[in-house]
C-alpha positions in Angstrom: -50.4 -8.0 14.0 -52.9 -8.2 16.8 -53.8 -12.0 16.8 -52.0 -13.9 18.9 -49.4 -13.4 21.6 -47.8 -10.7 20.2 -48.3 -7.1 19.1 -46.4 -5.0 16.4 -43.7 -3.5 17.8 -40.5 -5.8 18.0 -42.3 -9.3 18.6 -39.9 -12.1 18.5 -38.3 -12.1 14.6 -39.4 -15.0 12.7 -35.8 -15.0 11.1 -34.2 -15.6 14.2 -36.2 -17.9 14.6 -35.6 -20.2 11.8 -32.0 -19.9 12.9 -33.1 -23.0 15.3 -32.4 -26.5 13.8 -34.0 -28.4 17.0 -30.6 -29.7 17.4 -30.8 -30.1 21.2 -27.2 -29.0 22.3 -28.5 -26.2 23.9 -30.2 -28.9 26.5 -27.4 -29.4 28.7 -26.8 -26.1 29.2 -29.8 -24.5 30.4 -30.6 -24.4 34.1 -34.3 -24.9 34.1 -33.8 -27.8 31.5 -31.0 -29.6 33.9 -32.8 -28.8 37.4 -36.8 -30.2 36.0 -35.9 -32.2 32.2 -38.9 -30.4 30.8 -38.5 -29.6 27.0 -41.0 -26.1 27.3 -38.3 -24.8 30.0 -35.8 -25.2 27.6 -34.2 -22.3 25.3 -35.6 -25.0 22.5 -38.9 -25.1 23.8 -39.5 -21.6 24.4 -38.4 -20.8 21.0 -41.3 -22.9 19.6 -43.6 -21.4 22.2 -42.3 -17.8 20.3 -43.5 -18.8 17.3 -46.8 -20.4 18.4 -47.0 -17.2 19.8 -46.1 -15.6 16.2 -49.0 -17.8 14.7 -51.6 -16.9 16.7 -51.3 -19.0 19.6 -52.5 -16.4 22.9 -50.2 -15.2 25.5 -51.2 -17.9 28.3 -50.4 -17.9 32.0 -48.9 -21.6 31.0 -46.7 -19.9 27.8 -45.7 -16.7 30.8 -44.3 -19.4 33.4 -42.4 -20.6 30.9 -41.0 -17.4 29.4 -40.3 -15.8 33.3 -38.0 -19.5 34.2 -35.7 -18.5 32.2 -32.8 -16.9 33.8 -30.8 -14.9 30.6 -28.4 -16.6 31.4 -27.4 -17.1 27.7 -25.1 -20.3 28.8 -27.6 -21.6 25.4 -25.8 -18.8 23.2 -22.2 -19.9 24.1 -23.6 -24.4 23.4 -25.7 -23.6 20.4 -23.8 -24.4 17.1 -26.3 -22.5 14.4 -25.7 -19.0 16.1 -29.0 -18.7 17.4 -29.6 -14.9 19.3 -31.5 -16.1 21.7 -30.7 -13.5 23.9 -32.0 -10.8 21.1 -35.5 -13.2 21.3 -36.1 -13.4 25.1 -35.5 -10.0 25.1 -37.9 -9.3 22.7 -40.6 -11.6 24.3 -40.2 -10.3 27.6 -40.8 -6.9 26.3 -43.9 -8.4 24.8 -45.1 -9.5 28.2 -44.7 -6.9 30.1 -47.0 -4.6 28.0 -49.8 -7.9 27.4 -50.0 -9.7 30.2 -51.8 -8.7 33.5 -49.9 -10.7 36.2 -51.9 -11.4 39.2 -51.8 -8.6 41.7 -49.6 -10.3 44.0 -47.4 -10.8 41.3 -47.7 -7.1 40.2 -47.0 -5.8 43.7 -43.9 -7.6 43.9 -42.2 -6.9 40.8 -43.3 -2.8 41.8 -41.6 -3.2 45.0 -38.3 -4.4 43.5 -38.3 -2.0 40.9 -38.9 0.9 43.0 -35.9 0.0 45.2 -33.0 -1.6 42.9 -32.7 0.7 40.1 -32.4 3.8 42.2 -28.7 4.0 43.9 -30.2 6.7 46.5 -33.2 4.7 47.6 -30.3 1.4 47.8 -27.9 3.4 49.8 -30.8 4.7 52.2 -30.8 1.2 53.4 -27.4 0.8 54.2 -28.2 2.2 57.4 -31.3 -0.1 59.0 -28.9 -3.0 57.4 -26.0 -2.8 59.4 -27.9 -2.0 62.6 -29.9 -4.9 61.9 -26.7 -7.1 61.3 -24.8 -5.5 64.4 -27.4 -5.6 66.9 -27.7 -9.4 66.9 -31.3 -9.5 65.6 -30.6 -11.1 62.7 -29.1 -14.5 65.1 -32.2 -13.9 67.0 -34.6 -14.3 64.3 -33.1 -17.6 62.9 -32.9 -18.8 66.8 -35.8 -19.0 67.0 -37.3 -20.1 63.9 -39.5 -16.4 63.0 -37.0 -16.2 60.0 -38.4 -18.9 57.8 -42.1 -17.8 58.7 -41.2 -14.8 56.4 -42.8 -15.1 52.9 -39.7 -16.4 50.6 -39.0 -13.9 48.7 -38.5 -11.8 52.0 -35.9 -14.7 53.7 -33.7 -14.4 50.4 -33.2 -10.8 50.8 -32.4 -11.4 54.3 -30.0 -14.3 53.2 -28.7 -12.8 50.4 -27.5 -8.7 51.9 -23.5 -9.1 52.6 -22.5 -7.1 56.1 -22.2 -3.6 55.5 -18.6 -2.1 55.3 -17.6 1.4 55.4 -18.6 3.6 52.1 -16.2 6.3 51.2 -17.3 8.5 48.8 -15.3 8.4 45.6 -13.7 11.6 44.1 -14.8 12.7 40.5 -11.5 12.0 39.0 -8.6 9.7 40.0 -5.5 10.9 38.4 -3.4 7.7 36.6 -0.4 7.0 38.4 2.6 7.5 36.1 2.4 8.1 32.8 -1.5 8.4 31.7 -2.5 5.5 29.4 -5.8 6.7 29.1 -8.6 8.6 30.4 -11.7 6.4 31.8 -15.4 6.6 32.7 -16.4 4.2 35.8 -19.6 2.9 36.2 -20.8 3.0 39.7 -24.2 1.0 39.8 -26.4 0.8 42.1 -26.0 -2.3 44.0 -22.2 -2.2 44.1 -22.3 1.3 44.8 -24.8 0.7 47.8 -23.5 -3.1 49.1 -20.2 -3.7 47.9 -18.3 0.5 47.7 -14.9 -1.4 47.8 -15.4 -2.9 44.9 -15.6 0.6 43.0 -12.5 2.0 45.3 -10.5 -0.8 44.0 -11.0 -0.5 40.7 -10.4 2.9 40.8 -7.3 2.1 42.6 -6.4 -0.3 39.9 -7.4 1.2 36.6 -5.1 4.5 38.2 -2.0 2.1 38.8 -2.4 1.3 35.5 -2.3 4.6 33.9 -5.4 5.5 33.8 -7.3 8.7 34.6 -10.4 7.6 36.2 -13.4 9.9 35.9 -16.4 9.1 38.1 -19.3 11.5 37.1 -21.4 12.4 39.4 -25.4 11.9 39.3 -24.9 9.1 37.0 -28.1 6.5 37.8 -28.6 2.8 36.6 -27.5 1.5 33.2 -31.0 0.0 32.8 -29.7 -3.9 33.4 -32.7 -5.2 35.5 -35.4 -3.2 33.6 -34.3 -4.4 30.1 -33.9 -8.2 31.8 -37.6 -8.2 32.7 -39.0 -6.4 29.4 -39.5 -3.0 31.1 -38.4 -1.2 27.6 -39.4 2.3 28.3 -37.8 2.3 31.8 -34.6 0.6 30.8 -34.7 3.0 27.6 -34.9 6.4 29.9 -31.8 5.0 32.4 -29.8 4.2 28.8 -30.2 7.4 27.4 -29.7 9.4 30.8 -26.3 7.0 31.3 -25.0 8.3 27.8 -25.7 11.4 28.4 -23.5 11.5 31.9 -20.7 9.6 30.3 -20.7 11.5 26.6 -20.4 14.8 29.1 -17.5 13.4 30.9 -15.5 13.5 27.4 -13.7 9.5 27.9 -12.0 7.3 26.1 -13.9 4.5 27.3 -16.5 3.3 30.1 -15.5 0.9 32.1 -18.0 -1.5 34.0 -16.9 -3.9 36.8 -20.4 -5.7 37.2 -21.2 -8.2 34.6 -24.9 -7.9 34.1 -24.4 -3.9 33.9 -21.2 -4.2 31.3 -23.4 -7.0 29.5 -26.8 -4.7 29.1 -24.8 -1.4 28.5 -23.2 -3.5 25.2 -26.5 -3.9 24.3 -27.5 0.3 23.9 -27.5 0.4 20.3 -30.3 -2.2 19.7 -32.1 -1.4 22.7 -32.3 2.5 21.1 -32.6 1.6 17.6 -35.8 3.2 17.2 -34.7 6.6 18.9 -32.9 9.0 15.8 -31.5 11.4 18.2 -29.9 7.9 20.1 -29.3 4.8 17.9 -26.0 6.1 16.8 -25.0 7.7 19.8 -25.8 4.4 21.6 -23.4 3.0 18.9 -20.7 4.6 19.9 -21.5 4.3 23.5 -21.5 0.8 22.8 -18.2 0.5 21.2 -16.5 2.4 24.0 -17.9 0.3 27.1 -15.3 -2.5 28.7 -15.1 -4.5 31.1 -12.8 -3.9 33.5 -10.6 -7.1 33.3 -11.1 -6.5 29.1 -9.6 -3.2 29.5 -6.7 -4.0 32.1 -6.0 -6.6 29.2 -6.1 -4.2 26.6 -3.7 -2.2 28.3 -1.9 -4.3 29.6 0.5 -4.3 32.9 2.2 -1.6 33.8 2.1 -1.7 37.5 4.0 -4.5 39.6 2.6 -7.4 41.3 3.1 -8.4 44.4 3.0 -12.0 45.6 -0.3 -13.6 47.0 -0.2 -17.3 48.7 -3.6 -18.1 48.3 -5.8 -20.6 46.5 -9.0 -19.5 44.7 -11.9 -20.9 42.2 -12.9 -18.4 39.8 -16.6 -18.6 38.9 -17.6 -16.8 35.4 -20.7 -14.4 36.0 -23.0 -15.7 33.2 -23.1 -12.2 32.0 -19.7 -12.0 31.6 -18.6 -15.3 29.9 -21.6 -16.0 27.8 -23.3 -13.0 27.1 -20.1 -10.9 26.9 -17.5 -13.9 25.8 -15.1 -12.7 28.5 -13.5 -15.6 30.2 -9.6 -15.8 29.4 -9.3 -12.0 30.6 -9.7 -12.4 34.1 -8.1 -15.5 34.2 -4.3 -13.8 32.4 -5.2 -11.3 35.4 -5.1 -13.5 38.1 -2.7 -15.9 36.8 -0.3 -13.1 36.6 -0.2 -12.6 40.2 3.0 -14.2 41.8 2.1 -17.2 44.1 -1.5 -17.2 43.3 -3.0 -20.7 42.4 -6.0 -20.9 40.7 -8.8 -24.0 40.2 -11.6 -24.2 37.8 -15.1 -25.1 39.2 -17.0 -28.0 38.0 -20.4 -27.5 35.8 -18.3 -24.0 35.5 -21.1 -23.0 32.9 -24.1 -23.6 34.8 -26.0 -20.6 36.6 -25.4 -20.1 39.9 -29.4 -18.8 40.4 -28.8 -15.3 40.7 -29.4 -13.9 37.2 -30.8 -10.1 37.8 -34.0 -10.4 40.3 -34.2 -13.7 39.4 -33.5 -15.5 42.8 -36.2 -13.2 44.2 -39.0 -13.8 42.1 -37.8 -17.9 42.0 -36.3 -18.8 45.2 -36.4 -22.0 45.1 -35.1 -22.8 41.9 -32.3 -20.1 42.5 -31.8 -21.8 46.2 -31.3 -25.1 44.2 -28.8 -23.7 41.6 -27.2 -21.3 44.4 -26.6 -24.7 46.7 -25.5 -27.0 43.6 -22.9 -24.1 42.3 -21.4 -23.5 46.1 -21.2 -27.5 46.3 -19.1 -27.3 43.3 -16.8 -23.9 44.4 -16.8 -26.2 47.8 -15.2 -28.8 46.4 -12.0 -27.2 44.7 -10.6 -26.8 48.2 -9.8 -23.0 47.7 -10.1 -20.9 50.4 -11.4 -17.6 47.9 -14.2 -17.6 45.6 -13.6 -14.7 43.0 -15.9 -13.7 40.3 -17.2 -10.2 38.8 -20.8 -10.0 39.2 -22.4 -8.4 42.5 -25.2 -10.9 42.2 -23.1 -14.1 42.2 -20.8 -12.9 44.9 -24.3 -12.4 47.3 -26.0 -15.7 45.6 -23.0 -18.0 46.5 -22.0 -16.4 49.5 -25.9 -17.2 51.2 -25.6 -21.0 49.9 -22.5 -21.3 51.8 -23.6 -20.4 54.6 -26.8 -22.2 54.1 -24.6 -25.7 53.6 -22.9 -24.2 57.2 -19.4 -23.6 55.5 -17.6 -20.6 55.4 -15.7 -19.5 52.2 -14.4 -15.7 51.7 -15.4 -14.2 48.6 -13.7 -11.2 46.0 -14.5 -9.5 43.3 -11.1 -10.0 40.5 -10.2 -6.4 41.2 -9.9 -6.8 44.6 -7.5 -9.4 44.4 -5.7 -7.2 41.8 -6.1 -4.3 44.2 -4.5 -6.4 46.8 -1.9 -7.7 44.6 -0.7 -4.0 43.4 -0.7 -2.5 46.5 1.4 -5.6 48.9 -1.7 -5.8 51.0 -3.5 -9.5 52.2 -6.2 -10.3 50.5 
């Protein structure tokens, strides 16, 4: 096949396809449809701009901008009735653009910068450094003072909205021995950015997943699962982090890998068809597959071993997109929390809508990111909780910058923090 938008190798399946009735229920659930009404940015419409693509239809810049709005967000997979993968088909077509379409060089520099920096945890915590002495020596209130901020290309003042202050980074040990009687022996994913921006995330949930009974392996060296390569159709790259990540984890000899950020846990169950091509992989990646959890699946699995204590305080819980649609995780974190004496917890309104941040997305689309971001922290606004929790590093920066852009202030967690805080008789 070399008419049309697509080459030979994986181009959207016509099956899949097919699987579309045009029923329209998927409308209402797509960001880009609900923010500009337009049937092309539309999980509906970009499926008939596959197959125009698939009959001979070229890859165009126009066919492109509507392929790069869409934000994986897969709330379309949890609406649609028929069972349509559309997350298997933007995959898929992304792939297909990234190998046939030459973006224009500003475009091209961009996307180079971001993936030089994000998948690489070294290069990530390098900047921990010039971050917090930007944020401490007050030239970060300067800038916005007096106005030299929003002179800065936009993708530049979103990075600069978006970085949370630096905290202290202790380095983790390689095994955490389970307190008690071990339940079983885990691997933890470390990533990169909640490695680099948000270590006490990874220090409580080694905290946790030991309380619980777990032996908690951390091997050392391991690099990026692949997540934002794979989201933006860079196969080989998000191939080479894959294979690396199952050969760190099949080394550390565990029961299972447990991820606490949802687009990493989300991409990581999606090994085996990312490496169906690769014998010496596809079934390893199977069984990779099969082992990976999320942490708030797992704790569930388990279930509770170590006490609670009480915490008096309100939250909204906001499910990460790549946690509740792409994953179908959504009543485990919610037993965890509920579990906790004294803890009340709201649900958010539009609770299935995007809250912008979707991989890289709110960088290379600020200001349809800003505009989800802003609607979503309007909503977590309104609940009246004082917390915010959710299990994605990307929603916890994306919401935290829109409240602060609406001038309120709302303190945001991760779900194993609150656990952490919970187990241990410690404030949130």
């Amino acid at each position: 096949m070399t008419a049309g938008a697509f080459d030979d190798h994986h181009p959207p399946q016509p099956e899949l396809i097919k699987d579309c009735v045009h029923c329209g229920f998927c409308l209402p659930a797509c960001p880009t449809y609900v923010l500009w009404g337009q049937e092309m940015d539309s999980p509906r419409g970009r499926i008939h701009l596959m197959k125009s693509g698939l009959e001979g239809e070229p890859l165009s810049a126009s066919m492109v901008e509507h392929f790069d709005a869409c934000l994986g967000c897969m709330a379309c997979v949890t609406a649609c009735p028929s069972g349509v993968q559309y997350g298997t088909l933007i995959a898929d077509t992304r792939a297909q653009v990234q190998r046939r379409y030459e973006r224009p060089r500003g475009e091209r520099l961009l996307r180079a910068a971001i993936f030089w920096m994000f998948p690489y945890p070294q290069r990530l915590r390098a900047l921990r450094g010039p971050l917090a002495l930007y944020q401490r020596s007050g030239l970060a209130g300067l800038l916005r003072r007096t106005g030299l901020l929003d002179r800065l290309p936009p993708t530049l003042r979103v990075m600069e909205s978006l970085a949370p202050t630096v905290t202290r980074r202790r380095p983790l040990p390689e095994r955490v021995p389970a307190v008690g009687r071990r339940r079983a022996v885990v691997g933890m994913l470390t990533g990169c950015v909640q490695d680099a921006l948000f270590p006490e995330v990874n220090a409580a949930t080694a905290r946790v997943l030991a309380a619980e009974g777990c032996d908690v392996v951390i091997p050392r060296g391991q690099g990026c699962c692949g997540a934002l390569s794979q989201h933006m159709g860079r196969e080989e790259e998000a191939i080479s982090f894959a294979r690396a990540l199952i050969e760190r984890f099949e080394a550390a000899g565990v029961d299972h890998v447990v991820v606490n950020a949802a687009g990493c846990g989300s991409a990581m169950k999606e090994y085996a068809h990312l490496l169906r091509d690769h014998p010496g992989y596809a079934a390893r990646a199977q069984a990779f597959v099969e082992r990976t959890r999320d942490v708030s699946e797992l704790l569930v699995e388990l279930g509770p071993v170590a006490p609670r204590h009480p915490l008096d305080v309100t939250i909204a819980y906001h499910d990460a997109c790549h946690l509740g649609h792409a994953q179908g995780i959504r009543s485990q974190p919610r037993e965890l929390l509920r579990a906790i004496p004294g803890l009340r917890l709201t649900e958010i309104a539009e609770a299935d809508l995007c809250c912008g941040s979707a991989g890289v997305y709110n960088l290379l689309n600020p200001e349809p990111a800003t505009e989800l971001g802003d609607r979503k922290a309007h909503n977590v606004l309104a609940t009246g909780a004082s917390v915010l929790v959710t299990a994605n590093p990307g929603c916890l920066m994306q919401i935290a910058a829109s409240t602060q852009r609406l001038g309120k202030h709302l303190a945001l967690a991760h779900t194993v923090t609150v656990l952490d805080a919970s187990i241990r008789g410690v404030p949130l």
